[in-house]
C-alpha positions in Angstrom: -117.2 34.5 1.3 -114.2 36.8 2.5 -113.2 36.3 6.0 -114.2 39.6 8.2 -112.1 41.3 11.0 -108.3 41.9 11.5 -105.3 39.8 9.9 -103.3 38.9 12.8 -100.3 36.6 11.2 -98.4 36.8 14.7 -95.1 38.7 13.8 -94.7 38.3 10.2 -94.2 41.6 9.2 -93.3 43.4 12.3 -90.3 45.6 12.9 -89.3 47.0 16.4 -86.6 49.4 17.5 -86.0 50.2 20.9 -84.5 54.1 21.2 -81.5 55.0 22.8 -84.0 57.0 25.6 -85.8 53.6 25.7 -89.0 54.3 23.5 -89.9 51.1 21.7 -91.1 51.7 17.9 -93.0 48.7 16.3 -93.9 49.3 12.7 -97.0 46.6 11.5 -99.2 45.6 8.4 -102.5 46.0 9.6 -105.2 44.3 7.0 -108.9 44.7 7.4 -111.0 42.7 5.1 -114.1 43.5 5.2 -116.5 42.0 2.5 -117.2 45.1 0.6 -113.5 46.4 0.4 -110.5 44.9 2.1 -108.2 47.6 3.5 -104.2 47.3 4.5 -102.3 50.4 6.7 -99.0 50.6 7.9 -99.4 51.2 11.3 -96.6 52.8 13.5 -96.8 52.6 17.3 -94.9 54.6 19.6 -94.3 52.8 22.9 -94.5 54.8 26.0 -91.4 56.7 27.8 -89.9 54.5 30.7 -90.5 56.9 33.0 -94.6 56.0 32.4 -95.3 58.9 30.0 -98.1 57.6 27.2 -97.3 56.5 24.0 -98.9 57.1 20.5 -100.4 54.7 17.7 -100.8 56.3 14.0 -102.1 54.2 11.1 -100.7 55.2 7.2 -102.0 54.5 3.3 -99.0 53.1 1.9 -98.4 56.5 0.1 -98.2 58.4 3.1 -95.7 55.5 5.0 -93.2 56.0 1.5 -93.8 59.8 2.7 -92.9 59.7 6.3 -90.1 57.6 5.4 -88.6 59.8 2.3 -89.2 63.0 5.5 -87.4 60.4 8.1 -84.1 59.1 5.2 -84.0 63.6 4.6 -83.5 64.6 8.2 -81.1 61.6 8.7 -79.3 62.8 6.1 -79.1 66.3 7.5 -78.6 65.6 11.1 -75.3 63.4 10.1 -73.7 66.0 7.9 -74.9 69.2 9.6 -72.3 71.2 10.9 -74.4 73.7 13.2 -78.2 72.9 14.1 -80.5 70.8 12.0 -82.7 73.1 10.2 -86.4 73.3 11.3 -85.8 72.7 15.0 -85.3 75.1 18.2 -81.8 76.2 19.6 -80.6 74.8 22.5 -81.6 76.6 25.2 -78.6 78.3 26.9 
């Protein structure tokens, strides 16, 4: 019989950044195994601000972590070599 509940292998598998404006980003395997279908997610947790505003937690499929990360590698790309603003955002206010 298949063990039921969360895989919690301590950090094997973790990744953290900490932001330059002091957010901390943890990216996790999360792995559910219930009897009837285990399921794995990538899950992506967005610490809080440090001046106390909340954080956010999202969990992926695998397809859609390669897709955020595809989106994340394109706007790197375009924020390094842009000469003017980065397409799809605001202007700077004036």
């Amino acid at each position: 019989m298949a063990a039921t509940g969360r895989d919690v292998s301590g950090t094997a598998g973790t990744t953290e950044l900490v932001t330059k404006c002091g957010r901390r980003i943890v990216v996790k395997c999360l792995k559910l195994v219930p009897e009837e279908r285990p399921i794995s997610r990538v899950t992506l947790d967005v610490g809080g601000h440090r001046d106390g505003g909340p954080g956010i937690w999202a969990s992926l499929t695998a397809t859609e972590a390669r897709e955020l990360a595809r989106q994340l590698l394109d706007r790197a790309d375009i924020a390094e070599h842009a000469a003017g603003p980065v397409p799809g955002t605001a202007p700077a206010p004036a």
